[in-house]
N, C-alpha and C positions, 0 to 999 in steps of 0.2 A: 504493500500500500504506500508507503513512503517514498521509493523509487516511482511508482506511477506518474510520481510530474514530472521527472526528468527523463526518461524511457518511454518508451511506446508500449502499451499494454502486451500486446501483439510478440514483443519481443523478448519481452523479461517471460511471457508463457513459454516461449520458445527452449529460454534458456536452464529454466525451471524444471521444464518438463510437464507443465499442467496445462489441462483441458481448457483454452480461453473461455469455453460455457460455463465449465465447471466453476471459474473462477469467479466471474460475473453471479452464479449463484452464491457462492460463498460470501462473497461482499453484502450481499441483498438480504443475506439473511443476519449477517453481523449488523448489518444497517437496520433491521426491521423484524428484529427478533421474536419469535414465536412464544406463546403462551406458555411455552412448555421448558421453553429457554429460560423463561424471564423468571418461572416460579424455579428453575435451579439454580440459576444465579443467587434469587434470593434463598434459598436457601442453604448457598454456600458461604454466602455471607453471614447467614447468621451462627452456620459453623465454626466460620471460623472467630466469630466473637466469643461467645462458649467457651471454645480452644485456648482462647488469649488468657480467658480467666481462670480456667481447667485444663494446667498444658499435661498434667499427668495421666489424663484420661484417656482410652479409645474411642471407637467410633459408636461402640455400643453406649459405651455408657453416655457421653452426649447426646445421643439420641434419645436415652431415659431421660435424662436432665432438661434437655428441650422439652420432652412431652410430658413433665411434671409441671414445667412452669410456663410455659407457653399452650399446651395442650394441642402441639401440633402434629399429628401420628403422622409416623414415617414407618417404614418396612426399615430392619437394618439393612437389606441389599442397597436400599437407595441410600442409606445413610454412607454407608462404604464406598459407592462408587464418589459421592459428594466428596467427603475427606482424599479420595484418593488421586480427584480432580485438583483439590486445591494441597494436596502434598501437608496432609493433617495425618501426624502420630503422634502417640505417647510418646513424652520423652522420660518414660521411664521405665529400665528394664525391668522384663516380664520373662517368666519362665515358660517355659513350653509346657503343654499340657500333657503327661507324661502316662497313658493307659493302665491302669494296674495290672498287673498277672492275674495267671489265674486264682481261684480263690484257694485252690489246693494246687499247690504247688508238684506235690510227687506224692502224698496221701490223703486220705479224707479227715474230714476232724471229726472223728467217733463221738466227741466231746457234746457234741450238738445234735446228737442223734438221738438223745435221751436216754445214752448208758446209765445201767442201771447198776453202779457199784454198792454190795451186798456184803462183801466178805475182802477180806485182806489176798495183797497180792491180784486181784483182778483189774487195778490201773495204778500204773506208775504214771507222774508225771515230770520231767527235767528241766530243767534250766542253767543258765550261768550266770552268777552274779557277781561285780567287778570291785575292788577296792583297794580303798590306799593304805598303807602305814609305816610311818615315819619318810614317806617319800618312796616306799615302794610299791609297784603296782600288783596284786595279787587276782586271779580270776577263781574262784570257787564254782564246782558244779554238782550239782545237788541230783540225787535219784529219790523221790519221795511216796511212801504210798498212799495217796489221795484219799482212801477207804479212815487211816487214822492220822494222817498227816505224818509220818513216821519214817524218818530217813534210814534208806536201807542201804543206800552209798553215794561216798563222795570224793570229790578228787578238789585238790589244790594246787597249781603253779602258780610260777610270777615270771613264766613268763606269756606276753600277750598272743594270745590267738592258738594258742598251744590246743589242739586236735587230741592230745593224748590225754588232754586232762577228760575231754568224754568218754576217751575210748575203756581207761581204766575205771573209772565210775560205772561203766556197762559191762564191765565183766563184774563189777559187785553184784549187778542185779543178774548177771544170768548165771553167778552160782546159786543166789538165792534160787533163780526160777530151774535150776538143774536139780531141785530137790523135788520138785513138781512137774516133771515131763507132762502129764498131758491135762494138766490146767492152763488152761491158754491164758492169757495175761495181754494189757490195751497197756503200749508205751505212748504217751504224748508229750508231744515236743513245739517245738516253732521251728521256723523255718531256716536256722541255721545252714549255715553252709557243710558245717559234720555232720550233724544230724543227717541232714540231704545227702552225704557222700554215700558211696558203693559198698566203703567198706564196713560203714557202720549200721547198714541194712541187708546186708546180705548174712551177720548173723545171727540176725531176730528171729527166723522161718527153723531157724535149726534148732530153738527153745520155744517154738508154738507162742512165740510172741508176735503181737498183730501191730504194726504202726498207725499211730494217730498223729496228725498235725495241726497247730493253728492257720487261721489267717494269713495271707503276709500282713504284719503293722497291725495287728492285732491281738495285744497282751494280753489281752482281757479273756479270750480264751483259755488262757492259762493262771484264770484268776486265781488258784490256791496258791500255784507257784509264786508266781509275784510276790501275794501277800506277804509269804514265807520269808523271801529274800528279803522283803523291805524289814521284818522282824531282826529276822539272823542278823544284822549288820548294825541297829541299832541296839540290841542285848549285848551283844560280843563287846561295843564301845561303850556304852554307856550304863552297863548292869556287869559285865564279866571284867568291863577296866584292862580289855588287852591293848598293850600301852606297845610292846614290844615284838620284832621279829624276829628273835633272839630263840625262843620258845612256843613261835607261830604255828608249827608243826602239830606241836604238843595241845594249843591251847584249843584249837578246830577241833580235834580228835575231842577234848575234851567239853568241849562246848556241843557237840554232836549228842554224845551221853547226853546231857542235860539237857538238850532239845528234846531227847527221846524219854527220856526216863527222869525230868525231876520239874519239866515243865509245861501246867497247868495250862490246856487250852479250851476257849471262850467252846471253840467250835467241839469239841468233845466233853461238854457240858463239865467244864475244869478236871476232865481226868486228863493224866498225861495218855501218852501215844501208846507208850508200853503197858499202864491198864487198861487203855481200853481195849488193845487187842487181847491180855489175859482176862476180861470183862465177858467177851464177848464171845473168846476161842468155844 
């Protein structure tokens, strides 16, 4: 358009490459813009006012924010091509929306299926729970029997992500369950990455033990565990006063005993673990 007065119309189409008709239309419609132009125009404009005052937002959400206070409904399609016409983004990073897995990962969660535990040894459940002392990192991993709350084995290292501290904690349990060959037995877990390895489910089947897993990102299926963990770590520091790593070995082992046998829980109507399985044997 600007060239026009110095150029021949005719010429700069030439040079351009555009249809002199097409051109002639383009102009005519820039010059006398349709209903349909004019109501995008304006609504790019009041886009991008919105924008000025909401630069953190997207397209969506401006478009809520318009149609609360203006009341003026838009499809988000048209909202999006609007912003995309006048070069409107968040300027603030956002994460990708990231699909969950599936909800069982490699077993089902027994846990939800309305098992019905009756008697001892018919569900274990595990966990690992993580802590410090004096500045050293320890991971503890707990085998518990859910029926009395009653830890039947456990393992300690310090050091992080150590594999063998499940792996010895499950050989606890499956001496226990080699005294019971054909009492089958529900192991529940999360979705750890040992837990999930080959070598720590390949041999469950060889002691008629069934795997159960939580959710991914979902503790709360392994609501006893939890609880348990959140207990063990404030008794051990703040009721057992273990101050030192010195006799850390020692003080687990003995703090284990007294989980089992000298501490009174809410949920076994204040027997311990060890009466009430001789309660009930």
């Amino acid at each position: 358009m600007e060239l026009s007065g110095q150029f021949p119309v005719k010429y700069l189409c030439e040079v351009l490459s555009v249809n002199r008709s097409g051109f002639y239309k383009w102009k005519k419609r820039l010059e006398h813009p349709s209903n349909r132009m004019k109501s995008f125009i304006s609504d790019l404009v009041l886009f991008k006012e919105y924008h000025a005052k909401y630069p953190s937002h997207g397209y969506r959400w401006l478009n809520a924010k318009i149609l609360l206070d203006t009341g003026l409904i838009m499809s988000d399609q048209r909202a999006h091509r609007i912003c995309k016409a006048a070069g409107i983004v968040s300027v603030c990073k956002h994460y990708r929306y990231k699909k969950p897995g599936d909800p069982y990962k490699v077993y089902p969660n027994l846990l939800m299926t309305g098992l019905n535990v009756s008697g001892p040894l018919q569900c274990i459940v595990s966990d690992m729970t993580a802590f410090y002392l004096q500045g050293v990192y320890y991971e503890l991993t707990l085998f518990m029997d859910i029926w009395n709350n009653e830890i039947l084995s456990y393992s300690l290292s310090k050091k992080r992500g150590d594999r063998m501290t499940y792996m010895s904690g499950l050989k606890g349990i499956l001496d226990v369950k080699a005294q019971y060959p054909d009492m089958e037995m529900v192991l529940h877990t999360d979705q750890g990455s040992v837990y999930s390895s080959k070598s720590f489910n390949e041999l469950l089947p060889l002691y008629n033990i069934v795997h159960s897993m939580s959710r991914a990102g979902t503790p709360t299926d392994n609501a006893a565990m939890e609880a348990i963990n959140g207990w063990i770590k404030a008794e051990m520091f703040n009721d057992l006063h273990i101050t030192s790593n010195e006799n850390i070995t020692r003080e687990i082992a003995d703090y284990i005993v007294f989980f089992n046998e000298e501490r009174p829980a809410y949920s076994l109507n204040y027997l311990t673990p060890k009466q009430y399985r001789e309660y009930y044997a």
